[in-house]
C-alpha positions in Angstrom: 85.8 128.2 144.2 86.5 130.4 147.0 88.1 128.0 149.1 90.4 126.9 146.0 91.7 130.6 145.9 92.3 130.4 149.9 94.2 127.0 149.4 96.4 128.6 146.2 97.5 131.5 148.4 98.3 129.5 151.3 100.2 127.1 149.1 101.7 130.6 147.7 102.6 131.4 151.3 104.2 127.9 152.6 106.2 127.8 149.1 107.6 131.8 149.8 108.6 130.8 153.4 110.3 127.9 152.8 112.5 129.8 149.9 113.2 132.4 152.6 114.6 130.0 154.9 116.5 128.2 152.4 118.2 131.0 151.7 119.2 132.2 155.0 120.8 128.5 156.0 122.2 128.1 152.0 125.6 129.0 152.6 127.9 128.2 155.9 131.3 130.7 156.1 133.9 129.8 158.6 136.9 131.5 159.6 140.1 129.0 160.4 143.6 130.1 161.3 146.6 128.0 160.6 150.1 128.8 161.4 152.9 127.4 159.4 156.0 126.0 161.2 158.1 126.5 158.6 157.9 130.2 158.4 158.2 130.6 162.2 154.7 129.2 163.1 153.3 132.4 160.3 149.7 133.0 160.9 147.4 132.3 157.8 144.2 132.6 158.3 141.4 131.3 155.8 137.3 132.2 155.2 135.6 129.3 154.1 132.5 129.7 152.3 130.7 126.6 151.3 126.6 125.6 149.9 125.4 123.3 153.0 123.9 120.6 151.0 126.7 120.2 148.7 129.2 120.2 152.0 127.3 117.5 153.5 127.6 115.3 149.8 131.1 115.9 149.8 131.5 114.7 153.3 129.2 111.6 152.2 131.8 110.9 149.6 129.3 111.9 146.8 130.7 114.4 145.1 134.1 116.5 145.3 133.9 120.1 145.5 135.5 122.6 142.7 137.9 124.9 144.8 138.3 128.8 144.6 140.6 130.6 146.2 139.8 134.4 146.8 142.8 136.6 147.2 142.4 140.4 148.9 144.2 144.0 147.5 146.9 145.8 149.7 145.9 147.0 153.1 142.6 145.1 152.7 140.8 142.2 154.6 140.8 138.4 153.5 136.8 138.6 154.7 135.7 142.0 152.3 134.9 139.9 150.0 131.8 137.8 150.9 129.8 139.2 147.8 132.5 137.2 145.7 132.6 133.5 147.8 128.7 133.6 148.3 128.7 133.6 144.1 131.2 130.6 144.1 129.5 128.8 147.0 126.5 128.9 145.3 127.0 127.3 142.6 128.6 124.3 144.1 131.9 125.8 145.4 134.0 125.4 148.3 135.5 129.0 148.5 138.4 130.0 150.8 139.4 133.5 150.9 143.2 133.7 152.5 145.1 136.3 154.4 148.1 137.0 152.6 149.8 139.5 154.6 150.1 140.2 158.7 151.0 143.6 160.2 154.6 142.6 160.6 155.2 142.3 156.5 155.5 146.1 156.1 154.4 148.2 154.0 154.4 147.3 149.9 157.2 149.7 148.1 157.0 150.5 145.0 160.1 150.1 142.7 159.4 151.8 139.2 162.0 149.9 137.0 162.0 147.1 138.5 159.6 143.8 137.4 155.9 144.2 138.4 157.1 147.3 140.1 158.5 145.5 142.7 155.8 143.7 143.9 157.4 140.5 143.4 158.3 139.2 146.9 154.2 140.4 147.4 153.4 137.6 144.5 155.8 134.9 145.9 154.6 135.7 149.5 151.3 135.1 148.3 151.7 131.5 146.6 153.6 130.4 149.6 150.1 131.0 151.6 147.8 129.6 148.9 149.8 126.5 149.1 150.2 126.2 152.6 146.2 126.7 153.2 145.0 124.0 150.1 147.7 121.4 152.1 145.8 122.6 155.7 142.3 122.3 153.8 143.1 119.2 152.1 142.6 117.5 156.1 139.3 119.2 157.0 137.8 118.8 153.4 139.9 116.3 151.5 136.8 115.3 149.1 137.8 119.0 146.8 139.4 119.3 143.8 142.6 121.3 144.6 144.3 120.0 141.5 142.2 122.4 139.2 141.1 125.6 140.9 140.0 128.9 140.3 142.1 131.3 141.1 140.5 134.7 141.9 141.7 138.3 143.0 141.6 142.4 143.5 144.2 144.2 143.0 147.1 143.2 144.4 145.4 140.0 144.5 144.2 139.8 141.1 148.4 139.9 140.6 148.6 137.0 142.9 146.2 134.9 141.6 147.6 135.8 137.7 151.1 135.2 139.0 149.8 132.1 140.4 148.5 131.0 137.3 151.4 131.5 134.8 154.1 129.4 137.8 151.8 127.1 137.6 149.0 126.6 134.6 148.5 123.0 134.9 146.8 123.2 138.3 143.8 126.1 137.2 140.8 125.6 135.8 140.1 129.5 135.6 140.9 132.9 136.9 138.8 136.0 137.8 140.5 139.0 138.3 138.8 142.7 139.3 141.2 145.4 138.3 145.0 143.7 138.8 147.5 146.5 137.7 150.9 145.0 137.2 151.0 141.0 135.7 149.9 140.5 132.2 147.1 138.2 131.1 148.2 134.5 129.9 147.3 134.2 126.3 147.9 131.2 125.7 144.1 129.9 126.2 145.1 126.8 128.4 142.1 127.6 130.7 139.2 130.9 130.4 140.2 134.2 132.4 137.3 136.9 133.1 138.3 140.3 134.0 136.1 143.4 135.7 138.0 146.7 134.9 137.6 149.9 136.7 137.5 153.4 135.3 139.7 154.9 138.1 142.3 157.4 137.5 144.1 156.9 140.6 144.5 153.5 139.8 146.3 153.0 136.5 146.8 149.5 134.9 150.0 149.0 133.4 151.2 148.8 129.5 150.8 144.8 128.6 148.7 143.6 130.9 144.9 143.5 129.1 145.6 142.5 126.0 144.1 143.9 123.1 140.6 142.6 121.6 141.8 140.5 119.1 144.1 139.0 121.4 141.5 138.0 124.1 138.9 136.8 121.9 141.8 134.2 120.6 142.9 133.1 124.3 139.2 132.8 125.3 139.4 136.1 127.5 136.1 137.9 129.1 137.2 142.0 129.8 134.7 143.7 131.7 135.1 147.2 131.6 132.8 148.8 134.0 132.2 152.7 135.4 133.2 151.4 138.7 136.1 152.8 141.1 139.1 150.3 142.0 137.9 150.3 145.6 134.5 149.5 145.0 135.1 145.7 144.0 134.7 144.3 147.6 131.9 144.6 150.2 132.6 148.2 150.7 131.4 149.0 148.0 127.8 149.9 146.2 125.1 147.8 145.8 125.2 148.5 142.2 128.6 147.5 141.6 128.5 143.9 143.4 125.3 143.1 141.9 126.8 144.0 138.6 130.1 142.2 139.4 127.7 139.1 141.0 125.6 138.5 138.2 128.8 138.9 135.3 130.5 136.6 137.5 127.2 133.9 138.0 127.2 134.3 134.1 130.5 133.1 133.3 130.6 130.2 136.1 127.3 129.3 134.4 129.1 129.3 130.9 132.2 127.5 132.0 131.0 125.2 134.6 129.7 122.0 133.0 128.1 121.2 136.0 126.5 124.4 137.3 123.2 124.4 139.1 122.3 127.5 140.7 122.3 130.8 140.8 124.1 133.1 144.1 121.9 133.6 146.6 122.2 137.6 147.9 122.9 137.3 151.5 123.1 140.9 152.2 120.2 142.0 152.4 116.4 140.6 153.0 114.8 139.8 151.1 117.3 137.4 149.4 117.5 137.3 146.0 118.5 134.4 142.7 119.8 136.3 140.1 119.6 133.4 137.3 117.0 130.5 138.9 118.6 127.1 138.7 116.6 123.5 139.0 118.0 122.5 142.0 116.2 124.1 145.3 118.5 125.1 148.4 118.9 123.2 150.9 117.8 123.6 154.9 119.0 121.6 157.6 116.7 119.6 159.4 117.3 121.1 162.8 116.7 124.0 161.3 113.6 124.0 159.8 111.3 121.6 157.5 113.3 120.7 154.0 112.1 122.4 151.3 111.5 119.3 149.3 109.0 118.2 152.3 107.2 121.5 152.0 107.3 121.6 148.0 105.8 118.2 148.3 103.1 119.2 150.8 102.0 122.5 148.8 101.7 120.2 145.9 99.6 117.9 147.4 97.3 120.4 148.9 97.0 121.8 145.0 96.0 118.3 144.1 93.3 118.0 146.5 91.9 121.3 145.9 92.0 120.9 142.3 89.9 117.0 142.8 87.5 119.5 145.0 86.9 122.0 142.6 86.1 119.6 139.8 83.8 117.5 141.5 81.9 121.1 142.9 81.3 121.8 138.7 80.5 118.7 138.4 
């Protein structure tokens, strides 16, 4: 009996490990620049975030990878938003997170009068980068979906990836925004929109843009209204409000993804965490360390025997 217990806590042991170190090799982000010889060889440079295992099928030709594309707020980086590709490349993803402005673009003006307060040029800019990265991606990943993607954004962002969505509709599959100010939600329910809102009185969101409650619940529209300021949605920010904003967001993709299997793994801090437990197990890479199918496997076993043991001892 007392070696069963022994056995059970090793097995306890072996099966915590090798969830530790599937967590830490999960999830592979990559920074790429591209420049565009069209706009005078423009710098735009891409995060990719991307699940190992499901990188490797893709590359296989097994499966093609849903696409999001993360866009940043004004004055902020294309990589403060790991907390929000980690969620997508958990759950099957291939996330890229694009630089929309450079140093030379100047300063954003605001225009008050004038449409989205002058932030269009900001919007088109935008597009013209999202564009140019899926047609650069398409050559280092071609086995993605960039006919259907997810279009997500802060801020200014959150604009972009909105203004994105109504030029062109046909090519999302759904859009996450956290606190865009100036282009109104499409109502016409062609795909599902979620939206996290802050309570920030230096940031004010403009008349028409949420619609009312009626109004989104007809158009298939998730409003999030949260205590959190405007510049806390992005790694900055507190604990509390990303795993908040993480586990919303894992619930929705959960919800609207047919084919969703896990939940994000929290690579921030040890030890990592699964805020909704899916049935398929991480993957590590065999240079790396054991798979944790071989372990699973093994601890199983090892139950097996001990439990053959232990019956024949009462016996």
């Amino acid at each position: 009996m007392k070696r069963g217990i022994i056995v059970l806590l090793s097995l306890s042991v072996v099966v915590t490990a090798a969830y530790f170190s599937a967590s830490k090799w999960a999830i592979r982000h990559e920074t790429i620049m591209f420049n565009d010889p069209t706009r005078n060889e423009r710098p735009v440079a891409v995060d990719v975030a991307v699940r190992r295992d499901k990188e490797m099928q893709a590359d296989a030709g097994m499966i093609t990878l849903p696409v999001a594309i993360l866009n940043h707020g004004n004055t902020v980086k294309f990589t403060e938003y790991s907390f929000l590709a980690n969620v997508f490349a958990a759950r099957g993803y291939l996330a890229i997170s694009i630089q929309n402005d450079i140093p030379s673009d100047g300063p954003m003006v605001t225009k008050v009068g004038e449409l989205y307060v002058g932030r269009l040029p900001q919007y088109q800019r935008g597009i013209t980068n999202i564009k140019f990265a899926i047609d650069q991606m398409k050559k280092i990943q071609p086995n993605a979906d960039y006919s259907k993607l997810t279009m997500v954004g802060h801020s200014n962002g959150g604009d972009i990836a909105m203004y994105f969505a109504k030029q062109y509709p046909d090519e999302i599959k759904k859009v996450v925004t956290l606190d865009n100010l100036r282009v109104p939600f499409i109502t016409d329910g062609k795909f599902k929109i979620l939206s996290f809102r802050s309570h920030d009185p230096q940031f004010k969101t403009d008349p028409g843009v949420v619609p009312d409650e009626q109004e989104c619940e007809k158009a298939g529209i998730t409003v999030v209204n949260t205590n959190f300021q405007h510049n806390d949605m992005r790694d900055t920010g507190p604990e509390q409000a990303k795993d908040s904003i993480e586990a919303k967001l894992d619930k929705f993709l959960a919800e609207t993804d047919a084919d969703a299997e896990i939940a994000p793994v929290d690579t921030r801090s040890a030890p990592p965490k699964i805020l909704e437990p899916g049935p398929v197990s991480l993957y590590v890479p065999v240079d790396k360390a054991q798979s944790f199918t071989d372990k699973v496997k093994e601890a199983l076993r090892l139950k097996k025997t001990t439990e053959r043991e232990s019956s024949r001892a009462t016996n």
